[in-house]
N, CA and C atoms as a LAMMPS dump frame, in Angstrom:
ITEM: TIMESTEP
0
ITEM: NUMBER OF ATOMS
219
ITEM: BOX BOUNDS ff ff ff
-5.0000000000000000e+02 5.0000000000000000e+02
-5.0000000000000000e+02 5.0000000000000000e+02
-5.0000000000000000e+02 5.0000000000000000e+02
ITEM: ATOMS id mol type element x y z
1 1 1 N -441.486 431.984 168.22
2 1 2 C -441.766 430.601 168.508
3 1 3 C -440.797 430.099 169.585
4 2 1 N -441.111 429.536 170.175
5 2 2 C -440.842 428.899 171.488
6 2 3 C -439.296 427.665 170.735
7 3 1 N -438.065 427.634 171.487
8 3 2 C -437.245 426.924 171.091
9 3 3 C -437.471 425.591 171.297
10 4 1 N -438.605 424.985 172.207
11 4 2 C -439.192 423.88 172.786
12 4 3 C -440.563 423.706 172.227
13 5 1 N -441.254 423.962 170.833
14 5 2 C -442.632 423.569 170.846
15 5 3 C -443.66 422.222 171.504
16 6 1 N -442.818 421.72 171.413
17 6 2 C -443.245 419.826 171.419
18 6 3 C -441.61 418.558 172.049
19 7 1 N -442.356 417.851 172.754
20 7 2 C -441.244 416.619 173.08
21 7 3 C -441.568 415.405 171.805
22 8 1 N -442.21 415.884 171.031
23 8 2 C -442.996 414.635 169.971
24 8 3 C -442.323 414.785 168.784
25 9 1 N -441.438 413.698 168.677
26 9 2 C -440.492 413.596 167.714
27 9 3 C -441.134 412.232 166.755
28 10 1 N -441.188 411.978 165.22
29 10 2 C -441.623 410.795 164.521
30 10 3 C -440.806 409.683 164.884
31 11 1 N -439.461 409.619 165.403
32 11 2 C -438.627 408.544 165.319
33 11 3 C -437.749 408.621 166.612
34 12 1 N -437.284 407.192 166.736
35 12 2 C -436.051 407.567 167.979
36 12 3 C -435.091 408.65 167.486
37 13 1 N -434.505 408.333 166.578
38 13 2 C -433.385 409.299 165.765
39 13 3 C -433.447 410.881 166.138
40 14 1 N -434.487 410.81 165.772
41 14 2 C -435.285 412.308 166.448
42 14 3 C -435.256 412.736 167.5
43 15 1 N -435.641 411.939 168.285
44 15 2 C -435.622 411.943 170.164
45 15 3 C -434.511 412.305 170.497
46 16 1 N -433.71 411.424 169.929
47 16 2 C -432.006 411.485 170.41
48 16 3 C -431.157 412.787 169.935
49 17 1 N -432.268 413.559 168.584
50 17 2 C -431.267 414.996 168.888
51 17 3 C -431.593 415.596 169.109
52 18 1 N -433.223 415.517 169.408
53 18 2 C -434.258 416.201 170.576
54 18 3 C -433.562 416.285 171.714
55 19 1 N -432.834 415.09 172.575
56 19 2 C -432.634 414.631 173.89
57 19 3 C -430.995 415.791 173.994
58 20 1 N -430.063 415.881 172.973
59 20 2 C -429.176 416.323 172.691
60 20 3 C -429.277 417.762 172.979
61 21 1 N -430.567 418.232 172.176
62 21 2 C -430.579 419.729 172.028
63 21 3 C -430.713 420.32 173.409
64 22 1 N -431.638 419.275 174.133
65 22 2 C -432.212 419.608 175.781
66 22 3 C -431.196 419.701 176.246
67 23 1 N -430.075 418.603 176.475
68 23 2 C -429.123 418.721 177.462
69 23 3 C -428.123 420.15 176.579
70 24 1 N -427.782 420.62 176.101
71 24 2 C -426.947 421.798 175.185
72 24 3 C -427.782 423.088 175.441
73 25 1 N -429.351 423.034 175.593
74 25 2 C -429.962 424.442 176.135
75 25 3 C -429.36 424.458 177.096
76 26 1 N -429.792 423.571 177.826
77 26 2 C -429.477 423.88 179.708
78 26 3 C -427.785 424.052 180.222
79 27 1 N -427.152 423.761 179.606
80 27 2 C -425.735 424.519 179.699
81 27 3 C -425.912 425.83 179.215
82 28 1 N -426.505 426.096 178.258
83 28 2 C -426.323 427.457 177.686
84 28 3 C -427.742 428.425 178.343
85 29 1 N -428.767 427.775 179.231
86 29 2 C -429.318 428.969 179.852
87 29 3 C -428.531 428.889 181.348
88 30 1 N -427.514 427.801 182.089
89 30 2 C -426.786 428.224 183.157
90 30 3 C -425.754 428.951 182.965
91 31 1 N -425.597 428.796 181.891
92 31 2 C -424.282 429.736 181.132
93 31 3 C -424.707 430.563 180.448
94 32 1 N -425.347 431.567 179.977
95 32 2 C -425.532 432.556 179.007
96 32 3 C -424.12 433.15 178.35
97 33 1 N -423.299 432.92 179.15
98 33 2 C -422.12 434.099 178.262
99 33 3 C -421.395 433.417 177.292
100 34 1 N -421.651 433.57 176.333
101 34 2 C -420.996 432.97 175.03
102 34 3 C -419.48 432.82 175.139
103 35 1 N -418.859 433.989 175.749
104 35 2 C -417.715 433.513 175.943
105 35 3 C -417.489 433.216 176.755
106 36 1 N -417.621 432.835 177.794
107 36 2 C -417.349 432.135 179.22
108 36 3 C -417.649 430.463 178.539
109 37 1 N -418.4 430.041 177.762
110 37 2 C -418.74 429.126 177.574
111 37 3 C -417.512 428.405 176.699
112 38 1 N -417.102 429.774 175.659
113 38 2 C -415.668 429.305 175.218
114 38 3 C -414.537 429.002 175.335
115 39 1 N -414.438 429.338 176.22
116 39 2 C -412.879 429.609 177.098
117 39 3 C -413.12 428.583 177.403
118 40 1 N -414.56 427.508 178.867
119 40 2 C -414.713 426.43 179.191
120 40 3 C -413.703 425.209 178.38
121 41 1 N -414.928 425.557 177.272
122 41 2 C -415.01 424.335 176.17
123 41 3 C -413.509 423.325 176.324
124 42 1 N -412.55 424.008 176.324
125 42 2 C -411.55 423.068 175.756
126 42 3 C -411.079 422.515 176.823
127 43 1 N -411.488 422.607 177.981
128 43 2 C -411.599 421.91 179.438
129 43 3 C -412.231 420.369 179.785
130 44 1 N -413.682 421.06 179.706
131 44 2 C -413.844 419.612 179.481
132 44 3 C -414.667 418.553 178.039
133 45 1 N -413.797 419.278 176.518
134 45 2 C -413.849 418.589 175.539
135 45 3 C -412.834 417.719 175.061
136 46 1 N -411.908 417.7 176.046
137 46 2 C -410.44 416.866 176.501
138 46 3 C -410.143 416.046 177.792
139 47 1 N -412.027 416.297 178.736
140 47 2 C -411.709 415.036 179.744
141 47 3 C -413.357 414.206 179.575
142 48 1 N -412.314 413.127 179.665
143 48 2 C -413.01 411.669 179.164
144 48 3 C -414.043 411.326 180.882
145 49 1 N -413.582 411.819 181.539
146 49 2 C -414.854 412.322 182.523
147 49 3 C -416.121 413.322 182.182
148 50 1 N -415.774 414.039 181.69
149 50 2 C -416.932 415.422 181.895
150 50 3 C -417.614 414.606 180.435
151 51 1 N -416.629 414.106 179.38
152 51 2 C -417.365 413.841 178.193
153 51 3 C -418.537 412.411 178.493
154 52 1 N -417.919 411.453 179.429
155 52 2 C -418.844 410.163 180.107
156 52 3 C -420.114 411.144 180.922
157 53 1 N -420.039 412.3 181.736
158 53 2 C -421.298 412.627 182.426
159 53 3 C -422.305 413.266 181.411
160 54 1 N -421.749 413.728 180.005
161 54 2 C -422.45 414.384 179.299
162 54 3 C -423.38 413.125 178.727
163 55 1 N -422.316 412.261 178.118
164 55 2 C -423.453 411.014 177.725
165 55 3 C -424.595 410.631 179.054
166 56 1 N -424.626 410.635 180.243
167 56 2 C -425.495 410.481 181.278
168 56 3 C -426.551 411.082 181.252
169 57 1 N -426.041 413.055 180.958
170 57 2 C -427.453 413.9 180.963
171 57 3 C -428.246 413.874 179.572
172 58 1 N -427.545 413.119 178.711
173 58 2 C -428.371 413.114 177.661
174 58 3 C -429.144 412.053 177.493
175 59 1 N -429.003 410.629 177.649
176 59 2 C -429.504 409.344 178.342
177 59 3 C -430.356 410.033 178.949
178 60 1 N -430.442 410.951 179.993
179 60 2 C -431.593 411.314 180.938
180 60 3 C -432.882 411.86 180.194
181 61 1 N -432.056 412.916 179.367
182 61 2 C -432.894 413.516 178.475
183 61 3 C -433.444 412.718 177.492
184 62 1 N -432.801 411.691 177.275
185 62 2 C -433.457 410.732 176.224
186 62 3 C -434.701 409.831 176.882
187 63 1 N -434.423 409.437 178.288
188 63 2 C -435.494 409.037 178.226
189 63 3 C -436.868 409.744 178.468
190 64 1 N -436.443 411.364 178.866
191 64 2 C -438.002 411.336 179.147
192 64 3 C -438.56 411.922 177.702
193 65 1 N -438.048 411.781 176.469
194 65 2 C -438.343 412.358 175.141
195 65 3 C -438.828 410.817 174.968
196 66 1 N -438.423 410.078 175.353
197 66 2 C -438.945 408.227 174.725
198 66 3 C -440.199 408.467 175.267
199 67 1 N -440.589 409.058 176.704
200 67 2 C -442.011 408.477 177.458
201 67 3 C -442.681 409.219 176.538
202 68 1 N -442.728 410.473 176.52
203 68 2 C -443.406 411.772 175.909
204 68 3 C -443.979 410.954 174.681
205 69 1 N -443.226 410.051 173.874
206 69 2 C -443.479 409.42 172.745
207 69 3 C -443.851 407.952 172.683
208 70 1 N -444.509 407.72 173.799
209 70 2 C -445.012 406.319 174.072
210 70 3 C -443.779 405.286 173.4
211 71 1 N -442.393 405.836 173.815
212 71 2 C -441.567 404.715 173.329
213 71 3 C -441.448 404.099 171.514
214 72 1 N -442.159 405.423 170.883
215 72 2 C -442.435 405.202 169.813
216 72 3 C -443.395 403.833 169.321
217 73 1 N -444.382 403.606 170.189
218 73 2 C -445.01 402.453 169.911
219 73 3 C -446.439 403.116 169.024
């Protein structure tokens, strides 16, 4: 099964760790190496920069999981 079946989540709540999971693949398919990814980590999980752009790509990702879901209307 596909790690992406659907953008169609029942709730915002959903969306948002829908929107989460999206932005966390895509580091980890530009990064494949598990440990390269580790060593990273404690770089920028200690700057209050890299941690503000992460909230950005996920906002991004959040919204296009909102359209996908007619905004939950």
């Amino acid at each position: 099964m596909s790690w992406l079946p659907t953008l169609i989540t029942a709730t915002p709540e959903e969306g948002y760790d829908l929107a989460i999971k999206l932005s966390r693949m895509a580091v980890k398919k530009t990064q494949p190496d598990d440990d390269a990814r580790t060593k990273m980590r404690p770089d920028y999980a200690n700057s209050a920069d890299s941690l503000t752009q992460v909230s950005g790509v996920v906002a991004t990702n959040f919204q296009t999981v909102a359209q996908a879901n007619n905004y939950w209307r």
